[in-house]
C-alpha positions as CSV (number, residue, x, y, z in Angstrom):
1,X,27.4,54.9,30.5
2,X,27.3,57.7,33.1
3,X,23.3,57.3,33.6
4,X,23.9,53.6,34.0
5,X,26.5,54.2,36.8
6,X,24.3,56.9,38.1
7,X,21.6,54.6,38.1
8,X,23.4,51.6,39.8
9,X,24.9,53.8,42.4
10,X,21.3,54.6,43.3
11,X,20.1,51.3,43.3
12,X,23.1,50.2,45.8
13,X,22.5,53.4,47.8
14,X,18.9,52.4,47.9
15,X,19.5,49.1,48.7
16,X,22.0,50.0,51.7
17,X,19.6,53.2,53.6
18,X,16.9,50.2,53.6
19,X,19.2,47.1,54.4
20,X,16.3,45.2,56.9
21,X,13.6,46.1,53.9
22,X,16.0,44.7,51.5
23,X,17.0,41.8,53.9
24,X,13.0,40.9,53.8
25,X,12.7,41.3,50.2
26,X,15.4,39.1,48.8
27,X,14.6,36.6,51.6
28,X,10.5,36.5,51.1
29,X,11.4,36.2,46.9
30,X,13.9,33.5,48.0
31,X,11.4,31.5,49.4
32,X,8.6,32.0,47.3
33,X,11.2,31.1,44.1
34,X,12.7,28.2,45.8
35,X,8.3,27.3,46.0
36,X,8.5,27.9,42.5
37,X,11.6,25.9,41.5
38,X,10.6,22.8,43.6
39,X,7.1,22.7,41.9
40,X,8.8,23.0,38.6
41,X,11.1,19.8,39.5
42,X,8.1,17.8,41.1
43,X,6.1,18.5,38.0
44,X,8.7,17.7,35.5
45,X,9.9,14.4,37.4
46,X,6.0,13.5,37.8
47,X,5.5,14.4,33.7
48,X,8.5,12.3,33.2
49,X,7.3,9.1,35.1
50,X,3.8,9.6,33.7
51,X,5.3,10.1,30.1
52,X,7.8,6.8,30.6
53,X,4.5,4.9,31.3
54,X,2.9,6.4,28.8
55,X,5.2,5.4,26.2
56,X,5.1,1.8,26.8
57,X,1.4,1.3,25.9
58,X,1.7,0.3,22.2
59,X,-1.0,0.1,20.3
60,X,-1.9,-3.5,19.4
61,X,-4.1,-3.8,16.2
62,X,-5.1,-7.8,15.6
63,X,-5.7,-8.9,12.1
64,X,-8.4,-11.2,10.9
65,X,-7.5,-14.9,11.0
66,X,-7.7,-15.6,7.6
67,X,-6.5,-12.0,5.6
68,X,-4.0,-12.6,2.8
69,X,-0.2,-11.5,3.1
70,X,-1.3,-8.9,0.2
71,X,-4.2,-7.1,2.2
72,X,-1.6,-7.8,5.8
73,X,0.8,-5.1,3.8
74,X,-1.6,-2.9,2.9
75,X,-2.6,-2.5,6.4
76,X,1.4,-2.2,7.2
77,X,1.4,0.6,5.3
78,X,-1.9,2.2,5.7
79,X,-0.4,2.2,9.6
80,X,2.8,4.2,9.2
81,X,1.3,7.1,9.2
82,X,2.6,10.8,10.7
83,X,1.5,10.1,14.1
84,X,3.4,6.2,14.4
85,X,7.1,6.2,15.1
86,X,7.5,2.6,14.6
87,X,5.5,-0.5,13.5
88,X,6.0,-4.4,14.0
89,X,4.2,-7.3,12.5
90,X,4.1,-10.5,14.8
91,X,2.7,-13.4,12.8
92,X,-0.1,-15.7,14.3
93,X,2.6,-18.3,15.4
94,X,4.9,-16.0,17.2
95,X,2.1,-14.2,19.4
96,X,1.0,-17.8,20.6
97,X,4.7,-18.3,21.3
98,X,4.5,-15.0,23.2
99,X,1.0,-16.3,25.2
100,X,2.8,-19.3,26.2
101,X,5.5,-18.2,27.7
102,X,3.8,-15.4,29.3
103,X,1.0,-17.9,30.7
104,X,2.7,-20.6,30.9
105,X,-0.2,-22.2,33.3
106,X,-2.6,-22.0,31.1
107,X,-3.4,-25.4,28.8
108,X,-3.0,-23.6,25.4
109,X,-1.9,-26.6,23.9
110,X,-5.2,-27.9,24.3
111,X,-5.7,-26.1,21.0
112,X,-3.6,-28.3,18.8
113,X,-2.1,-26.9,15.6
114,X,-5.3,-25.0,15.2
115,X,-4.0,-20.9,16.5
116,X,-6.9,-19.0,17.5
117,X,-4.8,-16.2,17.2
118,X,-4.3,-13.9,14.4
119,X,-1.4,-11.5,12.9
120,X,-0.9,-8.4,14.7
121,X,1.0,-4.9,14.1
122,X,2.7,-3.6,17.5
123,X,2.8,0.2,16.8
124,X,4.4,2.3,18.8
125,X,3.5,6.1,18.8
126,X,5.5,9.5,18.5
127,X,3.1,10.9,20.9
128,X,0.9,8.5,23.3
129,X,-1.8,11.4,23.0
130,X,-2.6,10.5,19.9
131,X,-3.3,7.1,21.3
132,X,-7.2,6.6,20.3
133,X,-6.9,9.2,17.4
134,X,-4.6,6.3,15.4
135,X,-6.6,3.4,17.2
136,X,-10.2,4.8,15.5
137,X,-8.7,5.0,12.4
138,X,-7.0,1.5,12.2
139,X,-10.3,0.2,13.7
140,X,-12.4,1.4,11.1
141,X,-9.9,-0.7,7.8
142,X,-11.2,-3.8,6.4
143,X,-9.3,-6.7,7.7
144,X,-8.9,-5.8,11.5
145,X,-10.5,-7.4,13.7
146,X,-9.9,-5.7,16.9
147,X,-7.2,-3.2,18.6
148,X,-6.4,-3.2,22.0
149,X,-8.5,-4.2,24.9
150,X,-10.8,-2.3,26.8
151,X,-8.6,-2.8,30.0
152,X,-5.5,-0.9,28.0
153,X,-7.8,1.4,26.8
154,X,-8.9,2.5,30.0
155,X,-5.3,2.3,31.5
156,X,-4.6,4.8,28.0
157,X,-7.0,7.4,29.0
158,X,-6.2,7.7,32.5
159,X,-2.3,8.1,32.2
160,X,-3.1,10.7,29.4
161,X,-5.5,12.4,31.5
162,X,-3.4,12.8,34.4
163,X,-0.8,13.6,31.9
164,X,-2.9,17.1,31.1
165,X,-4.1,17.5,34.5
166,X,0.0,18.0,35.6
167,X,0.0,20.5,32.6
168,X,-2.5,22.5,33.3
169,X,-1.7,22.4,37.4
170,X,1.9,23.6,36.4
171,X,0.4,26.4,34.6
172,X,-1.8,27.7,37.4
173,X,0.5,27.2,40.0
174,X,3.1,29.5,38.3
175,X,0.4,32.1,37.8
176,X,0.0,31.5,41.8
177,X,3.5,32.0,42.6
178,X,4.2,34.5,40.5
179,X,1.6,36.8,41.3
180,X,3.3,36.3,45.1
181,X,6.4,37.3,44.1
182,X,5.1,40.7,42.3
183,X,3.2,41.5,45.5
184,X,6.3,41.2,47.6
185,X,8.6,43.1,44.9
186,X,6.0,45.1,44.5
187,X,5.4,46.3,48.5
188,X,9.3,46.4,49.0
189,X,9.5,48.8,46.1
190,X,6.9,51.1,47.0
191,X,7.9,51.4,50.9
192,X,11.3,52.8,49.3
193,X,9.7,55.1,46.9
194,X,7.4,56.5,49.5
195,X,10.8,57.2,51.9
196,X,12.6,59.0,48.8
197,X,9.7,60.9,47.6
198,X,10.7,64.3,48.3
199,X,13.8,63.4,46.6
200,X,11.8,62.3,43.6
201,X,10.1,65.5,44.0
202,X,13.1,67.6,43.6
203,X,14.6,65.5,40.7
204,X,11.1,66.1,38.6
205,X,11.3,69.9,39.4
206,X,14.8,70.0,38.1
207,X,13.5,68.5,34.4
208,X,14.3,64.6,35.3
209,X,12.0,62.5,33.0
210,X,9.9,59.8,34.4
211,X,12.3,56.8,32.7
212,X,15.6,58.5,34.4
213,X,13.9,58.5,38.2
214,X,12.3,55.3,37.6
215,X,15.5,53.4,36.5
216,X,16.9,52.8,39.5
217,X,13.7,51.4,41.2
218,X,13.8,48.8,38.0
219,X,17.3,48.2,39.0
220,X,16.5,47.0,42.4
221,X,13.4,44.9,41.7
222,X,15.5,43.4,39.3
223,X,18.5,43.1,41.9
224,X,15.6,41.5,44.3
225,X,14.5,38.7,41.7
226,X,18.0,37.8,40.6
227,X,19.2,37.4,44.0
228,X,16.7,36.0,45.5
229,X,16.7,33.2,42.2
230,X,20.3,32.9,42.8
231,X,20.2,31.9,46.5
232,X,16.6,29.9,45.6
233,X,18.5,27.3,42.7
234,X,21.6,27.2,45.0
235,X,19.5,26.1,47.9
236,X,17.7,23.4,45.4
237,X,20.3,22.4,43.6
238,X,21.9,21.0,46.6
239,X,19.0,19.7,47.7
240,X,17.5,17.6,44.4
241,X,21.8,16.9,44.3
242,X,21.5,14.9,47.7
243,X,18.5,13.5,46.7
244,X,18.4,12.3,43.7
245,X,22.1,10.5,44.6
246,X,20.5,8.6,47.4
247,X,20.4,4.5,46.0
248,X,16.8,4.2,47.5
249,X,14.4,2.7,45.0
250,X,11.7,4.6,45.9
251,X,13.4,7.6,45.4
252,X,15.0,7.0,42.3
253,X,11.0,6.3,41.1
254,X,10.1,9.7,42.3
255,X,12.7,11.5,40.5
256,X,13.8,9.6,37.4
257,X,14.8,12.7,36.2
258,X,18.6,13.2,37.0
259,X,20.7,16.7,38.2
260,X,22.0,17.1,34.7
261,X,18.7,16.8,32.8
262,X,16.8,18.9,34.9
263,X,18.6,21.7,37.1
264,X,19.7,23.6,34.3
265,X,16.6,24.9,32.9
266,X,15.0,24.7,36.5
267,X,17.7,27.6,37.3
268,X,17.0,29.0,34.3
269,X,13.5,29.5,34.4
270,X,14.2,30.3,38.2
271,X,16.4,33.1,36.9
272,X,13.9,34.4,34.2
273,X,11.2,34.8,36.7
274,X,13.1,36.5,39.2
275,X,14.1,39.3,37.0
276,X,10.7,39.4,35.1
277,X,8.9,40.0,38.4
278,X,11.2,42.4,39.3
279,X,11.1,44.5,36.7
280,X,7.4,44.3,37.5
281,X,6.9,44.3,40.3
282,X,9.2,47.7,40.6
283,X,7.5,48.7,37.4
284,X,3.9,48.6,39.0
285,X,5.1,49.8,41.9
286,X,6.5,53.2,41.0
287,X,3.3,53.7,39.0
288,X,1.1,53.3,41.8
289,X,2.9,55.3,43.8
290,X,3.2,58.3,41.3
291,X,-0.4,58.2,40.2
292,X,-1.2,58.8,43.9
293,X,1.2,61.4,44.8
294,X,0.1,63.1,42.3
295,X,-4.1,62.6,42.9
């Protein structure tokens, strides 16, 4: 208990001598985490719109015309497997019911009481990436006859390749923006060991260990991170809270996502990152610095 007050009283002294430094630090790591934090939402809200898409393309297998109700619920079953959430058979006579109403110009009575249409199993999917897995395998069973058309198929691939592409661009950019906010933590860190460095001196001539003198430089990258998070998800929050009330259609379609599904782990991500860069930033910082005082 005494080295952690000694070590906070530091950190606060430290933080006080070098008030404009500190200003700029918390204010720079602000901005860069409020960066950070308004990716996160645009990604998640874009992820969520992509994935609400994405789970509306069901996977429409289309039996022969002529297979018996035995081999139709074999194929049932052979289609609930680990990877299908839900499965529906619409008989020949309900899908032309279906095509009439939703073409209602079109003369389909022309065909009489012969339906060129066969039975077909509406699965829906736990995971729409495993669209064209589960649509090869169906494929290949004796008794279907086709599953899906090329135009959903292509409409398939390129919502589940966009789908990756925000994945991957989420991951980049917070190796981006994080590598920002250790440079800044890591400069602010380093200006205020260099001005305390014949103090540091003295304190390793008098027997203090590396961990004791570097505590309180930890202490105020971490201080730097949190507060700068803090005033970041406060800043957001007010902001995605005004927008995401607004009663615009087009804005409710950008951010379908509401405040109470998405702030919360925003701020707490927001809130990990600070202090993880901090304690990095500080951390990399002080050893820098040491390794070349002493060289």
């Amino acid at each position: 208990m005494e080295f952690l007050q000694f070590w906070t009283r530091e950190t606060l002294a430290n933080i006080a001598r070098n008030r404009l430094m500190s200003l700029l630090a918390i204010s720079t790591v602000t901005v860069a985490l409020f960066i950070l934090g308004a990716f996160y939402l645009s990604i998640s809200n874009l992820r969520a719109a992509v994935g609400n898409q994405a789970q509306k393309i069901d996977l429409v297998v289309i039996l022969d015309k002529n297979i018996t109700p035995k081999r139709r619920l074999e194929l049932f079953n052979a289609a609930r497997t680990p990877e299908v959430a839900k499965v529906d058979v619409v008989l020949a006579s309900q899908a032309l019911k279906e095509l009439k109403k939703q073409f209602s110009d079109l003369p389909l009575d022309d065909f009489g009481k012969e339906n060129p249409l066969g039975d077909e199993l509406r699965i829906r999917l736990k995971d729409p990436a495993n669209f064209f897995k589960v649509r090869a395998y169906l494929t290949g069973l004796k008794g279907v006859s086709a599953a899906q058309d090329a135009g959903a198929d292509e409409v398939a691939r390129r919502l589940l390749e966009f789908r990756r592409f925000l994945q991957i661009a989420a991951l980049v950019s917070l190796l981006v923006l994080g590598l920002a906010i250790l440079l800044i933590i890591h400069n602010a860190i380093r200006l205020t060991v260099f001005a305390r460095r014949r103090e540091i001196r003295i304190m390793q001539l008098v027997g203090a260990t590396p961990s004791f003198i570097r505590a309180p430089f930890l202490l105020e990258g971490v201080f730097y991170g949190i507060g700068g998070a803090i005033l970041a998800a406060l800043t957001l929050g007010l902001l995605y809270g005004a927008a995401s009330g607004n009663d615009s259609p087009l804005l409710r379609s950008i951010l379908p996502l509401s405040p109470s599904q998405i702030l919360a782990p925003c701020f707490a991500m927001m809130l990990v990152a600070g202090a993880v860069f901090g304690v990095l930033g500080a951390l990399f910082s002080f050893s820098h610095s040491q390794k070349n005082a002493g060289g």
